[in-house]
C-alpha positions in Angstrom: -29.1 -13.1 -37.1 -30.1 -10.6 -34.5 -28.7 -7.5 -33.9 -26.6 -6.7 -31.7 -27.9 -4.5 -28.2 -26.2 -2.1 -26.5 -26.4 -4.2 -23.6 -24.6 -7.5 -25.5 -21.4 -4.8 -26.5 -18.6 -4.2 -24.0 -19.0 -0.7 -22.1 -18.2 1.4 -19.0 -20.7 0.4 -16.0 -19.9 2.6 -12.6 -17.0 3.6 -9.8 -17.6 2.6 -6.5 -15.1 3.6 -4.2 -14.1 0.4 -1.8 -12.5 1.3 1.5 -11.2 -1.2 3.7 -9.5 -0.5 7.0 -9.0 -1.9 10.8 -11.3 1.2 11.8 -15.2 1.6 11.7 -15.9 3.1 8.5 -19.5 4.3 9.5 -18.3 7.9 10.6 -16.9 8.7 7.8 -19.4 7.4 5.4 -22.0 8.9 7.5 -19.9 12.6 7.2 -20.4 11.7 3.2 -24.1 11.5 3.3 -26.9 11.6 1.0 -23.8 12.2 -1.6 -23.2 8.8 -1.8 -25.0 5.6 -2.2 -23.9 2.5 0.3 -23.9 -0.8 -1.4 -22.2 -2.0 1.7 -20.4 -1.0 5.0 -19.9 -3.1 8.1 -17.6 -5.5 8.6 -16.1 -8.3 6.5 -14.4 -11.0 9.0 -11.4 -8.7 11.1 -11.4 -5.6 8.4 -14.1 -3.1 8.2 -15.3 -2.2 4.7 -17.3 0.7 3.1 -18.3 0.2 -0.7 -20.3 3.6 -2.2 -21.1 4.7 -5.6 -22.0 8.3 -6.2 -25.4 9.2 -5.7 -25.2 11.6 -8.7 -24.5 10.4 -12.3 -21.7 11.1 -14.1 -21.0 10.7 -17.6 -17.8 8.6 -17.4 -15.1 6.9 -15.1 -12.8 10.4 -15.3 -16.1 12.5 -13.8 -16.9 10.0 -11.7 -13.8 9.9 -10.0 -12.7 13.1 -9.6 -16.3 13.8 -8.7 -15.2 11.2 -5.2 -11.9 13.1 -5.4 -13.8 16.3 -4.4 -15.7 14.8 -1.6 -12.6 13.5 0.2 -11.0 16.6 -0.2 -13.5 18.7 1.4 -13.9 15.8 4.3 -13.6 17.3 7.9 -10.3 16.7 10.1 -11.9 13.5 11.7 -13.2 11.7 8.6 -10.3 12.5 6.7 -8.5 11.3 9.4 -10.6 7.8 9.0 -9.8 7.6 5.2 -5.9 8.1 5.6 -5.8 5.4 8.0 -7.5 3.1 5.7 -5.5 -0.1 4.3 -6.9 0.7 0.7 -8.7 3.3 -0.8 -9.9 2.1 -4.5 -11.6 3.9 -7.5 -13.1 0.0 -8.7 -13.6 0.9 -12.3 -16.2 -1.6 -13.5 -16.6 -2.8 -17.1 -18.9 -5.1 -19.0 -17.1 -7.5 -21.5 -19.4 -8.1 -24.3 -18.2 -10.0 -27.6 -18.3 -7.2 -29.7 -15.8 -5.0 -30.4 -13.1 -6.9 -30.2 -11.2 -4.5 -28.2 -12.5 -1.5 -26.4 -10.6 1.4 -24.2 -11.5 3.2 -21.7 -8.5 6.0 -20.9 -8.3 7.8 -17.9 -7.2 11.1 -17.8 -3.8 12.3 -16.5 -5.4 14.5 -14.2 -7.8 12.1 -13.1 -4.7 9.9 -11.9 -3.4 12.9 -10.0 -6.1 13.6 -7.9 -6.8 9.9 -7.1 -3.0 9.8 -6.2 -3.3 12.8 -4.7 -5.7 11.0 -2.0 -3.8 8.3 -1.5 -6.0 5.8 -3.8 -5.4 3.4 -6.4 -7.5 2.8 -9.8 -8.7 -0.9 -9.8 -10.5 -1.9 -13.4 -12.9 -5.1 -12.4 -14.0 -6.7 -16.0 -17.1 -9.0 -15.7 -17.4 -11.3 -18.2 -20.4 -11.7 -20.6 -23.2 -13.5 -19.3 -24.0 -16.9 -21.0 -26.7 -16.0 -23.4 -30.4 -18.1 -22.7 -31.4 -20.7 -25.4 -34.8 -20.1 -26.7 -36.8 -22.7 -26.8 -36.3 -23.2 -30.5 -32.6 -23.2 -30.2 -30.5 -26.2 -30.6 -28.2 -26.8 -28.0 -25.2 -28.9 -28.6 -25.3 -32.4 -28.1 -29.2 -32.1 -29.7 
């Protein structure tokens, strides 16, 4: 039996930060800058959606949040502006599900919930499932 890599076990991927609002985003994820990465924004059918990671690396969900917390917080009048008037403002915590262990947490900090609230934006946790594993070619498969 192989062993198991750190890749197969369940563990803490990223934040992105997901905004969605009946405004254009792009000014205030333009004010954000290089500080940011932008997986995405534009608009998705009548809403207009920004999704950003941070463009520095942080060790967990609680830095990487509060880490977002400090840039909105230091946004200017206008932007800040655009990010109160938004529909949703979500920390998207993303984990990998791996088989192994069987149960895993990842805690936030009380803080961490404060500031977020503080904002005016909600923790989401998105769980992706484990990837079906390829058959090598001298696997059995079932049915065989």
């Amino acid at each position: 039996m192989s062993k198991q890599t750190d890749l197969e076990k369940t563990r803490f991927l990223n934040v992105d930060l997901d905004i969605y609002s009946s405004a254009d985003l792009q000014p205030l994820v333009s004010t954000l800058g290089e500080r940011v990465i932008v997986l995405y924004v534009g608009r998705e059918k009548r809403t207009y959606s920004a999704h950003l990671e941070l463009a520095r690396v942080t060790k967990n969900a609680d830095s990487t949040i509060r880490h977002f917390c400090a840039l909105i917080e230091s946004l200017p009048k206008a932007a800040r502006q655009l990010w109160n008037n938004a529909k949703n403002r979500d920390f998207n915590v993303g984990v990998r599900a791996g088989p192994q262990p069987n149960s895993c947490r990842f805690a936030l900090e009380a803080e961490t919930v404060k500031v977020a609230s503080d904002v005016g934006a909600r923790i989401v946790l998105t769980v992706y499932g484990t990837e079906p594993r390829t058959l090598l070619p001298a696997e059995p498969r079932l049915g065989d």
